[in-house]
Structures are given as structure tokens and as C-alpha cells.
C-alpha positions as CSV (number, residue, x, y, z in Angstrom):
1,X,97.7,-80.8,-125.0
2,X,101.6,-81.2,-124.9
3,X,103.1,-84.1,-125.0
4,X,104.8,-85.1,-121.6
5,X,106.1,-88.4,-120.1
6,X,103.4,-89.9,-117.9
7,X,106.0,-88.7,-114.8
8,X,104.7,-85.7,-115.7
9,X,101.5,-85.9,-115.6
10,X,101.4,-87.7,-112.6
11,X,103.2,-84.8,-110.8
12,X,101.3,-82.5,-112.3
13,X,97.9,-84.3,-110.9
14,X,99.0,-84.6,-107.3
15,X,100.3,-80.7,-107.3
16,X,96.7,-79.6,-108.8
17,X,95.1,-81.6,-105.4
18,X,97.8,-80.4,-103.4
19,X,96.6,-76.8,-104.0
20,X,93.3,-77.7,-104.1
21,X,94.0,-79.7,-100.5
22,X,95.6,-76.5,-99.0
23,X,93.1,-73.6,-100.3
24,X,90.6,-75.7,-98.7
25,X,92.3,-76.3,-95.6
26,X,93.3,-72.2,-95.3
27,X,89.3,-71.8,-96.2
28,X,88.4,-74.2,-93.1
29,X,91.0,-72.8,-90.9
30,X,90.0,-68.9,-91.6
31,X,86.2,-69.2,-90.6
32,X,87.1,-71.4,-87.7
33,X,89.5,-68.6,-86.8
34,X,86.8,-66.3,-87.6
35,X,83.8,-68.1,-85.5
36,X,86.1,-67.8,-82.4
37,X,86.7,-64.5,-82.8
38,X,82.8,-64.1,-83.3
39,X,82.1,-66.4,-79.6
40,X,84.9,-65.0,-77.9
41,X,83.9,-61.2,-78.5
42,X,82.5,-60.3,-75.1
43,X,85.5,-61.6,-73.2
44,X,88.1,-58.7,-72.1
45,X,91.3,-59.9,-74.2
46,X,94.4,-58.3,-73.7
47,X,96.5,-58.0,-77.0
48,X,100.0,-57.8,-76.2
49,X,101.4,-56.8,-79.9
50,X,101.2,-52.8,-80.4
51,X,101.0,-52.7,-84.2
52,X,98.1,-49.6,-83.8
């Protein structure tokens, strides 16, 4: 392990469960996303962005 100032390692702690924090979060947020696609499929949306 290298040596650096406890500063350091502190910063480097709270970045690791920063990241961890977010990738969960973007997990979570995708399948909710995804479930109300799923609920909401026999409802006649209109999609007002033409990227087809």
C-alpha cells in the first residue's frame, strides 16, 4: 500500500461510497424507470421526439 497522509485516505474512502452511492441509486432509478414502462404499456402514449 502507498504511503499517503490520512487526508488521503479519508478522501479516498468517501469517493469509493460515493460511487458505490450513485451506481446504486442509477441501479434503483433504471428498473423503477423500467417497471413503469412495463405498467404503463397498454396506455396509447404519444412520443413527441422523432429520433426514428
Amino acid at each position: 500500500m502507498p504511503q499517503l497522509s490520512p487526508l488521503n485516505w479519508i478522501m479516498l474512502f468517501s469517493m469509493f461510497w460515493i460511487v458505490v452511492i450513485i451506481i446504486s441509486i442509477l441501479i434503483w432509478w433504471d428498473s423503477k424507470s423500467m417497471f413503469c414502462m412495463n405498467r404503463s404499456e397498454n396506455k396509447n402514449i404519444e412520443n413527441k421526439w422523432f429520433w426514428l
